[in-house]
N, C-alpha and C positions, 0 to 999 in steps of 0.2 A: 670609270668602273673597270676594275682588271677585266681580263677574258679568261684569263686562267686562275686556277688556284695557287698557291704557293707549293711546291714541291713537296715540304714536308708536312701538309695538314691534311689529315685523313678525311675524306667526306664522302657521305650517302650521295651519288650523280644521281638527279631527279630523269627520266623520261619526259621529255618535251615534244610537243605537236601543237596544233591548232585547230580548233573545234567554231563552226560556223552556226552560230545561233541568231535565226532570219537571215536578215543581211550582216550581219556583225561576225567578224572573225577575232578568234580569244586564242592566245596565248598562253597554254593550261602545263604544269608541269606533274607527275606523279613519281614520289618518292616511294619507291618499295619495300616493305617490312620484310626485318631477318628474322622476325619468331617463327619459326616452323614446329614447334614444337606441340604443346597440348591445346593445337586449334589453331587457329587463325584469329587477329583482332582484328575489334573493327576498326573498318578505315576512318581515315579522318577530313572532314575537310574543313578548311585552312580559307579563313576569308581576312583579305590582309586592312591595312588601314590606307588615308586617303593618301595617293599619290605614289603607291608603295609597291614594286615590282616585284613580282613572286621571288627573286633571288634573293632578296633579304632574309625571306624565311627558310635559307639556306642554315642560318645556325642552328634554328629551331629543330630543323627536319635531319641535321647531322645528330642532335641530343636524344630526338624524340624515337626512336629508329627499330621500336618494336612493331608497328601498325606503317601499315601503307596511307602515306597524306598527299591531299591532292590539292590544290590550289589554280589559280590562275588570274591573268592579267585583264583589270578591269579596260575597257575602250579608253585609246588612246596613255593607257600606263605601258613601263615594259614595253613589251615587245608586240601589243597589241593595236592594231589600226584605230584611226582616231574615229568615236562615234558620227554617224550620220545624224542622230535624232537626240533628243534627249530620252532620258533612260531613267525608272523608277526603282526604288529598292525590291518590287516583286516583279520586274523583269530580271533583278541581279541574280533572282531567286531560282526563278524559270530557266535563267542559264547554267547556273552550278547545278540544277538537278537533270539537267540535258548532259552536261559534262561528264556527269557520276556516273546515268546508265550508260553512254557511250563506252567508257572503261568497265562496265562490269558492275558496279556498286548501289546495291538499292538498298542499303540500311548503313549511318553514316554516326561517328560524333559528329558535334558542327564545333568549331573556335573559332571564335571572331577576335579581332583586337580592334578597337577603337571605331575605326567608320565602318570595319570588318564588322563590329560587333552590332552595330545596325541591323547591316544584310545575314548577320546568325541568326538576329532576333526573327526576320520577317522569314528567314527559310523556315525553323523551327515553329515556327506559326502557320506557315504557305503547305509546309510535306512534315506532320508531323509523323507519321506513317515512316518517313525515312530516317527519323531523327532519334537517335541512339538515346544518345547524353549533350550537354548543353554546356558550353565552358563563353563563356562572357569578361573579355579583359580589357582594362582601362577605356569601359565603354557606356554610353550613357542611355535613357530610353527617348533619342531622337532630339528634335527642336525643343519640346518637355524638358530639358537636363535643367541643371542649377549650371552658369556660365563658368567659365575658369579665367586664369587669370588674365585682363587686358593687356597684357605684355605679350603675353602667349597670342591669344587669340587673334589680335592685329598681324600679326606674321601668317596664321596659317592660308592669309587671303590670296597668299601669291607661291608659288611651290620654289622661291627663290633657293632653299636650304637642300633644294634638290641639284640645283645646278653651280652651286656657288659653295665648294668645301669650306671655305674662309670663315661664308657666312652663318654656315651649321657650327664650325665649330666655335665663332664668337655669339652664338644668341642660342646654342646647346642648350644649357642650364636651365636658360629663361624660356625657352621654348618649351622643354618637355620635364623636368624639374632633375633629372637625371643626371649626374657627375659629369666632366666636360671629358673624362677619358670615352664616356659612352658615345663620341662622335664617331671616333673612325670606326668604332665596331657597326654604328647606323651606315656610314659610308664604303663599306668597303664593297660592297657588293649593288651600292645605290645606281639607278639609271633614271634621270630626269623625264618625269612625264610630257608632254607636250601640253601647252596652254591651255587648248581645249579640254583635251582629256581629263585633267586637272577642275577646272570649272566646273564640266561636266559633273563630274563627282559631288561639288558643291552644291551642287543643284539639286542632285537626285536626293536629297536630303531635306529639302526645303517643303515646308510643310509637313513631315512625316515625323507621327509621331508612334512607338510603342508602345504608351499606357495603357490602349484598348486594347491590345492584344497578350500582354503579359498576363492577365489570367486565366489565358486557354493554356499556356503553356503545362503541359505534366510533366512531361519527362525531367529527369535527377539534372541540376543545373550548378553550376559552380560558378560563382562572380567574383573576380580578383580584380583588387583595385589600390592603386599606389599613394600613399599619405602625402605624397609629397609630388604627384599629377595634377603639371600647370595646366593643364588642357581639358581635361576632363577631373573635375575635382572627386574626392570620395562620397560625397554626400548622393551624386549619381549613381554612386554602387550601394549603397542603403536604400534607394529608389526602389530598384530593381529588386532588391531583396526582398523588402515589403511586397513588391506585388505579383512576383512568381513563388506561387506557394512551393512550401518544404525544400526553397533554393539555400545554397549554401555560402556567404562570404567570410572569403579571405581578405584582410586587412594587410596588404603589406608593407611592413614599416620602410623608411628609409628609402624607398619605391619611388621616381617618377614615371611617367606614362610611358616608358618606353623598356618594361622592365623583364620584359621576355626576350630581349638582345641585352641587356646590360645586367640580370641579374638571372641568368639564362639557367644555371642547374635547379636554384633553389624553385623558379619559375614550374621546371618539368616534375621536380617532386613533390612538387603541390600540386599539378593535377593528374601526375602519376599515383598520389596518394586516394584522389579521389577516383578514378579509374578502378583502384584496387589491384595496377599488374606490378610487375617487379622492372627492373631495369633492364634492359637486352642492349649489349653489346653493340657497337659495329662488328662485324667481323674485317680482318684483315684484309689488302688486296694485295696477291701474292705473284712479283714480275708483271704488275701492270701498271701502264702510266697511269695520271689523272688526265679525265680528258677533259674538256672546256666543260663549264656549267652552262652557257651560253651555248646550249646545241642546235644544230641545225631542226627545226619541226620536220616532222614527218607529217604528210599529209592527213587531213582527217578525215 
């Protein structure tokens, strides 16, 4: 994974620290909105998928760049210390709503993507009080899903695609149904989780399922799901639909599971549409380098 950016690509530099929830230290970055204009939006928080270090959602958070998005690295992803214990998706819960007031933030959208979209599902059900709006991508309701494809699914038992470029970009395709150019945009900012950490993740999922709790959800929800997601097939985003009332899905064509980096504007104008805001800018940076995305944390 680089340390730096490339010279000539403009990006939102996220705010990086570390935030100690019990014994566990997180790895959290927050991306700051340029709207200053009629209000403030709300901020966003950003729950990524399994094995997936907050830097990825560097493209997302360079498009997204009206609203402040905050994220961070699950135990043992990233730049986060490996778990002591195992960990349930309403401890993941427990910890992003510690993160949020820590920065300031007590009223939130949530986005989830894929195993992220689990841990949306259980915030949005855990603090519905902080939960704005509900955006749910290439994600299923838990163990409950309909399977995806055994191609797919045999690979995601080992975080090999993390440590091995080769083998991201020879099992791409089959892996996530996505075009094989969508590898190095998956890689360029990729940092191999540690084994545990990884597992871990796998774990915190076992057993768990959302159906019981998607009918308390109220707040306005959005579900985008790809036709062509080896992993998580579409028929889990009909799931979802059905049982969070007045939810809304998007079908998107031509889409596999990874379609928020590989089909990254058409992504934001679909739930910029739903949102209801317009598009804001980065603003320029004028005589100043780019500094590393990879910052040193500040204590929390």
């Amino acid at each position: 994974m680089p340390d730096t950016f490339p010279s000539d690509t403009h990006h939102n530099i996220p705010r990086i620290r570390f935030s100690k929830v019990g014994n566990q230290k997180l790895r959290t970055a927050v991306w700051k909105g340029t709207d200053k204009g009629a209000g403030k939006r709300t901020p966003m928080l950003f729950f990524n998928g399994i094995g997936a270090n907050l830097e990825i959602a560097q493209a997302f958070a360079d498009k997204f760049t009206g609203r402040d998005i905050i994220t961070f690295d699950m135990p043992g992803i990233g730049g986060s210390p490996d778990p002591t214990v195992p960990y349930r998706p309403w401890w993941a819960a427990k910890a992003a709503k510690q993160i949020l007031l820590e920065n300031g933030y007590n009223k939130v959208d949530v986005l989830g993507v894929s195993w992220g979209g689990g841990m949306a599902q259980q915030f949005a059900f855990q603090y519905p009080d902080m939960t704005e709006r509900l955006v749910l991508c290439a994600t299923a309701p838990g163990v409950t899903m309909v399977p995806g494809d055994i191609r797919a699914i045999s690979k995601m038992g080992s975080p090999k695609r993390y440590k091995d470029r080769e083998f991201l970009k020879q099992h791409f395709e089959t892996l996530y149904g996505d075009g094989p150019d969508g590898a190095g945009m998956f890689a360029e900012h990729m940092m191999a989780p540690s084994l545990k950490g990884y597992w871990f993740q796998l774990l915190c999922m076992i057993g768990w399922s959302s159906l019981p709790l998607l009918p308390f959800l109220k707040m306005p929800t959005l579900i985008i799901a790809g036709d062509r997601d080896h992993i998580v097939p579409l028929a889990n985003a009909k799931i979802l639909k059905f049982m969070i009332k007045d939810s809304r899905l998007h079908e998107f064509e031509d889409a596999g599971h990874l379609f928020l980096l590989t089909k990254r504007d058409e992504s934001v104008d679909i739930i910029r549409h739903f949102f209801e805001e317009p598009e804001v800018e980065l603003p320029p940076r004028k005589n100043r380098k780019l500094k590393k995305l990879r910052l040193k944390p500040t204590a929390a």
